[in-house]
C-alpha positions as CSV (number, residue, x, y, z in Angstrom):
1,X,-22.8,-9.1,-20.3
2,X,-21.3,-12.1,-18.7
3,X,-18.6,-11.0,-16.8
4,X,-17.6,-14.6,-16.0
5,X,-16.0,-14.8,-19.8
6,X,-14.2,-11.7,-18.7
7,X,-12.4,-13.8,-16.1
8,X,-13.8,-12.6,-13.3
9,X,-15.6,-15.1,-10.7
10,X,-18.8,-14.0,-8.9
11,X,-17.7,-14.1,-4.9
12,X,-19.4,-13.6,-2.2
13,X,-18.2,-10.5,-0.1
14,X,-18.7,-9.0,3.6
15,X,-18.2,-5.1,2.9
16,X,-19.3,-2.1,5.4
17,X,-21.2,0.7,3.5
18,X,-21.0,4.1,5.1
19,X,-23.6,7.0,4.7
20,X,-21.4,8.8,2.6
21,X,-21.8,5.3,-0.2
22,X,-18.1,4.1,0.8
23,X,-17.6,0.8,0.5
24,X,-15.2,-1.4,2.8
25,X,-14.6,-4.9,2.2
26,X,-14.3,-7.3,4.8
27,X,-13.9,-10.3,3.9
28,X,-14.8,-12.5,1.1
29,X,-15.0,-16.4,0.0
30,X,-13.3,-17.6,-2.5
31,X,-12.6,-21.4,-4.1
32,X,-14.1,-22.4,-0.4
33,X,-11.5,-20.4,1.8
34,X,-12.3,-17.2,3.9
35,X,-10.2,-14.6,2.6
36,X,-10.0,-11.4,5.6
37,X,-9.1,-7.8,3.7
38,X,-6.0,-6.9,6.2
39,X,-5.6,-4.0,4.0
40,X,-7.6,-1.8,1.6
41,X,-6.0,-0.1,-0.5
42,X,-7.5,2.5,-3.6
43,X,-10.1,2.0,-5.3
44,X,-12.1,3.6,-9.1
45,X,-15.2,3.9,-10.6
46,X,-16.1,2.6,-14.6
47,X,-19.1,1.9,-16.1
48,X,-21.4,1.6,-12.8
49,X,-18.6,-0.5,-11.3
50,X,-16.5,0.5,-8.2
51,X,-13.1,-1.9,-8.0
52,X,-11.3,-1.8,-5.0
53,X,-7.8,-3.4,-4.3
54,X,-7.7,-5.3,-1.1
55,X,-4.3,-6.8,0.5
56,X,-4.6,-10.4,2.6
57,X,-2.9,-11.6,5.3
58,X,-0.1,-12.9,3.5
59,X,0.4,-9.8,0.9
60,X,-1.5,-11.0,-1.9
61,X,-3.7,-8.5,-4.3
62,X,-7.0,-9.0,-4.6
63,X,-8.8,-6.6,-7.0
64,X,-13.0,-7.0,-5.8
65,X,-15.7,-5.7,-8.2
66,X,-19.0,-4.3,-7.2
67,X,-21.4,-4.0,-10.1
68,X,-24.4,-1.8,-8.2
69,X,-26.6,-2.6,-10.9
70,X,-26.7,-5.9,-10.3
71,X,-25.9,-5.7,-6.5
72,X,-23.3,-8.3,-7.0
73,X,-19.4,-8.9,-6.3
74,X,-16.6,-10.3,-8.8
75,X,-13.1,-10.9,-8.2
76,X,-11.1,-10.0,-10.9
77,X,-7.7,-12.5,-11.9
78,X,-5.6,-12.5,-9.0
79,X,-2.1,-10.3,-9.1
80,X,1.0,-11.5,-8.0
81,X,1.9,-11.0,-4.3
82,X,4.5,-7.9,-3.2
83,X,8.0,-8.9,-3.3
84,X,9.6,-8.5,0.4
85,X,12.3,-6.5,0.2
């Protein structure tokens, strides 16, 4: 399947895995910037894929995809940033 038609963008991503399989992102890179993963926030399983939402620096969404059968990381279309209240 190419997931790129799907609108996601392969990315590369610095995650920690734990000995329990959790998976903590980072950082990742993405259109040339360093992107740091302030927050994590939850994250699902479908279809051999774990996505996990991840909160910059300035409040934006990021939802990252890990595809373990291909050992490979996609970043789904950007969501809007949180309204301050």
């Amino acid at each position: 399947m190419n997931r790129h038609v799907l609108g996601r963008e392969p990315i590369e991503v610095k995650a920690r895995f734990d000995e329990q399989g959790n998976i903590t992102p980072l950082e990742f890179v993405w259109k040339g910037s360093r992107i740091v993963a302030a927050s994590v926030g939850r994250s699902w399983e479908t279809a051999g894929e774990r996505h996990i939402l991840t909160l910059d620096l300035q409040a934006q969404v990021y939802e990252l995809i890990f595809v373990s059968a291909e050992g490979r990381w996609y970043l789904a279309p950007p969501k809007q940033p949180l309204s301050k209240a």
